[in-house]
LUMVEX-81534 format. One record per atom (N, C-alpha, C): atom name; chain; x, y, z; residue in three letters. Coordinates in steps of 0.2 Angstrom, whole numbers, plus 2048, in hexadecimal, padded with zeros to 3 digits. Layout:
BEGIN
{CA; A; {X; Y; Z}; ALA}
...
# end
This chain:
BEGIN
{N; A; {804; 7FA; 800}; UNK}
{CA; A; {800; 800; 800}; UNK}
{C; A; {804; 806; 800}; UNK}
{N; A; {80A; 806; 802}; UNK}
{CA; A; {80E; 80D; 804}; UNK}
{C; A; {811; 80D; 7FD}; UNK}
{N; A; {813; 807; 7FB}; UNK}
{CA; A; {817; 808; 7F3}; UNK}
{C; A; {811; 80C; 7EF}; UNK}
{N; A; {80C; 808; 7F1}; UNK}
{CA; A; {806; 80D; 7EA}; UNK}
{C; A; {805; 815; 7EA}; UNK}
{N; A; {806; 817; 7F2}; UNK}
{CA; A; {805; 81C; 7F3}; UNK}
{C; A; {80B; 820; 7F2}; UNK}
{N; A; {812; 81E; 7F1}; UNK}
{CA; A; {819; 822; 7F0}; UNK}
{C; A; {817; 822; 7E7}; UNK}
{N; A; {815; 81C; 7E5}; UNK}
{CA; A; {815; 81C; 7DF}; UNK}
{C; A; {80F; 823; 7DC}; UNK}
{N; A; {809; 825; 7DE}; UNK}
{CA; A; {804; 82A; 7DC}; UNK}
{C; A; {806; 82F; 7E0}; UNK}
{N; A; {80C; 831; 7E3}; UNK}
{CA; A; {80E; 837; 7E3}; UNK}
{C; A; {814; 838; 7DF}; UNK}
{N; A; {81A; 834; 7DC}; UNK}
{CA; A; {81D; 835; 7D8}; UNK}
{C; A; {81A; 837; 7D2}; UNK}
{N; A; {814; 835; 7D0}; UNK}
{CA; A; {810; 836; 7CB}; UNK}
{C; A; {80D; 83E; 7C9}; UNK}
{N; A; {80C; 83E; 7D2}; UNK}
{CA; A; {809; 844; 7D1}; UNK}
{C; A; {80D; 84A; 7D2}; UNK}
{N; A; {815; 84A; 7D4}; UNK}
{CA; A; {81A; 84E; 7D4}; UNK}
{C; A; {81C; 84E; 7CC}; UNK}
{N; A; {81D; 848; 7C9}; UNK}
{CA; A; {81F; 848; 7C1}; UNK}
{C; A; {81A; 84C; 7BD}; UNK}
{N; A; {813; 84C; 7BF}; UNK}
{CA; A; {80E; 852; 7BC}; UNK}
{C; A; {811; 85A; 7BD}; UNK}
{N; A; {80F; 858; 7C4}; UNK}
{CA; A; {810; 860; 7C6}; UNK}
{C; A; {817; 863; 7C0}; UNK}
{N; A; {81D; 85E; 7C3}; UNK}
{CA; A; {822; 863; 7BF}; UNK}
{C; A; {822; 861; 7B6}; UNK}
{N; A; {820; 85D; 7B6}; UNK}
{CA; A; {81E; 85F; 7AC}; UNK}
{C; A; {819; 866; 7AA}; UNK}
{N; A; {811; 865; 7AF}; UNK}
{CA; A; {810; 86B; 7AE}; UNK}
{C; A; {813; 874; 7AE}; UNK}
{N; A; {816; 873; 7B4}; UNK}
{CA; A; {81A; 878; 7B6}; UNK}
{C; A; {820; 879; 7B0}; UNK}
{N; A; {822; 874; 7AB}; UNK}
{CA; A; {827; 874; 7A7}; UNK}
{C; A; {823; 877; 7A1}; UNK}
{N; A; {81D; 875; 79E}; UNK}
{CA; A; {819; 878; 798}; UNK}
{C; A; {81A; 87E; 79A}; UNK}
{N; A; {816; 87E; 7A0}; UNK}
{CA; A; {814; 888; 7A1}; UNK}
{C; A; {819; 88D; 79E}; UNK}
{N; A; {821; 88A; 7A1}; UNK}
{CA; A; {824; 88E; 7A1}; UNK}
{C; A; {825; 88E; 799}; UNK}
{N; A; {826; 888; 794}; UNK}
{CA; A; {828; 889; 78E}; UNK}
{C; A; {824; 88B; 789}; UNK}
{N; A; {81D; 88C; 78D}; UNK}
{CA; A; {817; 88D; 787}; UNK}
{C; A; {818; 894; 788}; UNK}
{N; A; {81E; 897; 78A}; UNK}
{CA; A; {81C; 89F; 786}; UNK}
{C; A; {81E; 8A1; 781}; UNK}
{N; A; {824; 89C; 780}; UNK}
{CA; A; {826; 89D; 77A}; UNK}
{C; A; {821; 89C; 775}; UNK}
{N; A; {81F; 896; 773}; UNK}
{CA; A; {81A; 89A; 76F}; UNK}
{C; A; {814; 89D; 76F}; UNK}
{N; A; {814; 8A0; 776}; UNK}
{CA; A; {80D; 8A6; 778}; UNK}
{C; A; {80F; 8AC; 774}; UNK}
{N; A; {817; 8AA; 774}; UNK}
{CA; A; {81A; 8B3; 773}; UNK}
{C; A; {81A; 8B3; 76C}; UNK}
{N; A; {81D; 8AE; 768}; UNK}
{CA; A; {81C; 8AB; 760}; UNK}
{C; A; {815; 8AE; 75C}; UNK}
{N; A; {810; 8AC; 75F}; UNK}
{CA; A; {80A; 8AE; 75C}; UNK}
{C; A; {80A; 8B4; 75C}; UNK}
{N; A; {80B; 8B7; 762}; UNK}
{CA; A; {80C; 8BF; 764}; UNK}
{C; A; {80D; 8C3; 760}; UNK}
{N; A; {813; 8C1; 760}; UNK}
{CA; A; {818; 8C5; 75A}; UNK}
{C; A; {815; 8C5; 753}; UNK}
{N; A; {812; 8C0; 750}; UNK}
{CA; A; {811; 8BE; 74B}; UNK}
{C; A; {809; 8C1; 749}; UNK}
{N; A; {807; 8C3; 74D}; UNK}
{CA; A; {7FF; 8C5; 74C}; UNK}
{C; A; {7FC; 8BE; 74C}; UNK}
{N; A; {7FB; 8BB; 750}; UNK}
{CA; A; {7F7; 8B4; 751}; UNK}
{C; A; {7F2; 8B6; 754}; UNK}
{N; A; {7F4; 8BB; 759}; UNK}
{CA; A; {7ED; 8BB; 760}; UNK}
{C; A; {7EC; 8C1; 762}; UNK}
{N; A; {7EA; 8C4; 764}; UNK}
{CA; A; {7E8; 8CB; 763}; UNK}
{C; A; {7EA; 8CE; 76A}; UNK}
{N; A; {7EA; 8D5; 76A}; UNK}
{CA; A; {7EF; 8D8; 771}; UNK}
{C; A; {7E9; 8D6; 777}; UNK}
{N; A; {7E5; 8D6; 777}; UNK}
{CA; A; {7DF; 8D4; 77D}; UNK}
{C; A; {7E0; 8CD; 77E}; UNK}
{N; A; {7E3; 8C9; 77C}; UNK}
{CA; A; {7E5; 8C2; 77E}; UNK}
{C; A; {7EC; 8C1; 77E}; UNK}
{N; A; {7F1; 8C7; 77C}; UNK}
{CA; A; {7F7; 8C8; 77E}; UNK}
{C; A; {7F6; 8C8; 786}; UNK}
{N; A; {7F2; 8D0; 787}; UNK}
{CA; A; {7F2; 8D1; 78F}; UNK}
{C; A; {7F0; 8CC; 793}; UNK}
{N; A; {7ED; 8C7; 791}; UNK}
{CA; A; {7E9; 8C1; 795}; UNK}
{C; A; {7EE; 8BD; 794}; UNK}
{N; A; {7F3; 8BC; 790}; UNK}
{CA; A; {7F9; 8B8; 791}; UNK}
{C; A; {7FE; 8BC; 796}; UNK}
{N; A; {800; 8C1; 796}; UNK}
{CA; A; {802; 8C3; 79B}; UNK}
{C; A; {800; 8C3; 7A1}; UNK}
{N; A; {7FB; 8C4; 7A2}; UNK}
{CA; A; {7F8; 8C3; 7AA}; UNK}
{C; A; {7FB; 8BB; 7AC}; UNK}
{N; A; {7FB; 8B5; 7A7}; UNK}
{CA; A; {7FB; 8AF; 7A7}; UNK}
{C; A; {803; 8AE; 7A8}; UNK}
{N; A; {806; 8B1; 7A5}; UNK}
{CA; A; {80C; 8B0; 7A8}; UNK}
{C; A; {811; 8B6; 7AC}; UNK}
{N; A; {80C; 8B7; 7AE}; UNK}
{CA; A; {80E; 8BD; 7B5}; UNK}
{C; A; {814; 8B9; 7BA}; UNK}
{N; A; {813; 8B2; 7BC}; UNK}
{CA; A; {818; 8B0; 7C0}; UNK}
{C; A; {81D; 8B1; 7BC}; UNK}
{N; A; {820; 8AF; 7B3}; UNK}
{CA; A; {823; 8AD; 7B2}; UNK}
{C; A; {828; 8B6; 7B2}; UNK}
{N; A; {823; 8BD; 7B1}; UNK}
{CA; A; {827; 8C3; 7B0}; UNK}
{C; A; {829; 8C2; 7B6}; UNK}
{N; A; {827; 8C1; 7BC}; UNK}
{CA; A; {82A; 8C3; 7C3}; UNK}
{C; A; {82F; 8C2; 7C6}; UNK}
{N; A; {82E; 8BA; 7C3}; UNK}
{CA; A; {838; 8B6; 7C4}; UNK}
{C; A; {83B; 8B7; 7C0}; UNK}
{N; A; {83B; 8BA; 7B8}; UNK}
{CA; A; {840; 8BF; 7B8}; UNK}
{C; A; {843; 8C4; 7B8}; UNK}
{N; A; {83E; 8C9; 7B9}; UNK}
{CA; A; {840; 8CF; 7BF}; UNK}
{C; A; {841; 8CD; 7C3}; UNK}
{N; A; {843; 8C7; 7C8}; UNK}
{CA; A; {846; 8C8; 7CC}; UNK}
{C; A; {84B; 8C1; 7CE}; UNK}
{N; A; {84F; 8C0; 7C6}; UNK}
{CA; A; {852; 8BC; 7C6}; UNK}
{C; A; {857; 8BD; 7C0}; UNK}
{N; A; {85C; 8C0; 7C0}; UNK}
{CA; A; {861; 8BF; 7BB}; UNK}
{C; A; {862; 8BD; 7B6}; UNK}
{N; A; {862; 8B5; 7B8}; UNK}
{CA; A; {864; 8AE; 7B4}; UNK}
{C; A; {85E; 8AD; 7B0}; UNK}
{N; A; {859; 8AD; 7B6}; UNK}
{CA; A; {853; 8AB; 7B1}; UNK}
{C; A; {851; 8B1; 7AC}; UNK}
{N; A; {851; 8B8; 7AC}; UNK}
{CA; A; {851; 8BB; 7A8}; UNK}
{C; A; {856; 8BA; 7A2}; UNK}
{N; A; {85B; 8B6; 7A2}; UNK}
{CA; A; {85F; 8B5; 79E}; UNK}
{C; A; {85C; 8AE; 79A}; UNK}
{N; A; {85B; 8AA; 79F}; UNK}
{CA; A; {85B; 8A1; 79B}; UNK}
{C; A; {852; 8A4; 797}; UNK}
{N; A; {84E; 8A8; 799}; UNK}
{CA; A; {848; 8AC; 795}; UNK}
{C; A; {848; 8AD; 78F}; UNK}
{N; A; {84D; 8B2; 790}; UNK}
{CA; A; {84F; 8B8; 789}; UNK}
{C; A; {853; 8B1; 785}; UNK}
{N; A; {857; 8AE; 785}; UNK}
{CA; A; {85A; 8A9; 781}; UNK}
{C; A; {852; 8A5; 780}; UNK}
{N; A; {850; 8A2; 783}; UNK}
{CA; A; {849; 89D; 780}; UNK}
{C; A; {845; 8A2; 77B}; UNK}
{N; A; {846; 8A8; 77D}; UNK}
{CA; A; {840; 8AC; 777}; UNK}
{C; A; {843; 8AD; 774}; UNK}
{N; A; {848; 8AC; 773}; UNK}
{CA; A; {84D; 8AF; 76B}; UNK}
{C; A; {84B; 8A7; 767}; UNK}
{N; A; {84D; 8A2; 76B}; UNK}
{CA; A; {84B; 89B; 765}; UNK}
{C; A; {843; 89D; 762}; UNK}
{N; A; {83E; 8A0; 764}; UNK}
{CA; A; {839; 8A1; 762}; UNK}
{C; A; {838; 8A6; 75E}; UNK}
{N; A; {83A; 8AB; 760}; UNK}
{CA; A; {83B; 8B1; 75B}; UNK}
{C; A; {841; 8B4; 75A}; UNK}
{N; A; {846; 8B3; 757}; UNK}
{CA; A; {84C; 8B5; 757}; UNK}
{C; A; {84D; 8BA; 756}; UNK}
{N; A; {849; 8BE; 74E}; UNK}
{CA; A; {84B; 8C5; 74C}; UNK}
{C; A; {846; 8CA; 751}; UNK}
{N; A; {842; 8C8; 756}; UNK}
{CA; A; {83E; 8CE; 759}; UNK}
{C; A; {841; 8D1; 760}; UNK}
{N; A; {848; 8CE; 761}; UNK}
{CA; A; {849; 8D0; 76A}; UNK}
{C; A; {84F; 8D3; 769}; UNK}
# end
C-alpha cells in the first residue's frame, strides 16, 4: 500500500513539473504569434496577465532574464 501511494505522488510531482515546464515554454510561442499578428493586442494583454509570474522572475532575476531573452530570440530572432 505505501509503494502505491509513493508511486501516485511521484506521478503527481512528474505532472506538476511537466506542467510547470509547458507554462514556462509556451511563451515562446505566445510571443511568435504576437509578433506576427496572429492574436490581437486584447489577447496580448490577457497573455500577459497570464504570464505575469514569468515577468516577475525576471525582473528579479538576472539569469533568468538572460536564459528568457536567449529562448525568445530562438522564436523570434529578428524582433529583440
Amino acid at each position: 500500500m505505501a509503494e502505491r501511494k509513493r508511486s501516485g505522488l511521484r506521478t503527481g510531482v512528474a505532472w506538476l513539473v511537466a506542467l510547470i515546464v509547458l507554462y514556462v515554454l509556451s511563451i515562446g510561442p505566445a510571443g511568435w504569434l504576437w509578433v506576427h499578428d496572429y492574436i490581437s493586442d486584447d489577447t496580448a494583454a490577457r497573455l500577459i496577465s497570464f504570464y505575469g509570474p514569468l515577468y516577475w522572475l525576471t525582473d528579479h532575476s538576472e539569469v533568468l532574464d538572460e536564459a528568457m531573452n536567449w529562448y525568445g530570440r530562438l522564436w523570434y530572432p529578428d524582433d529583440l
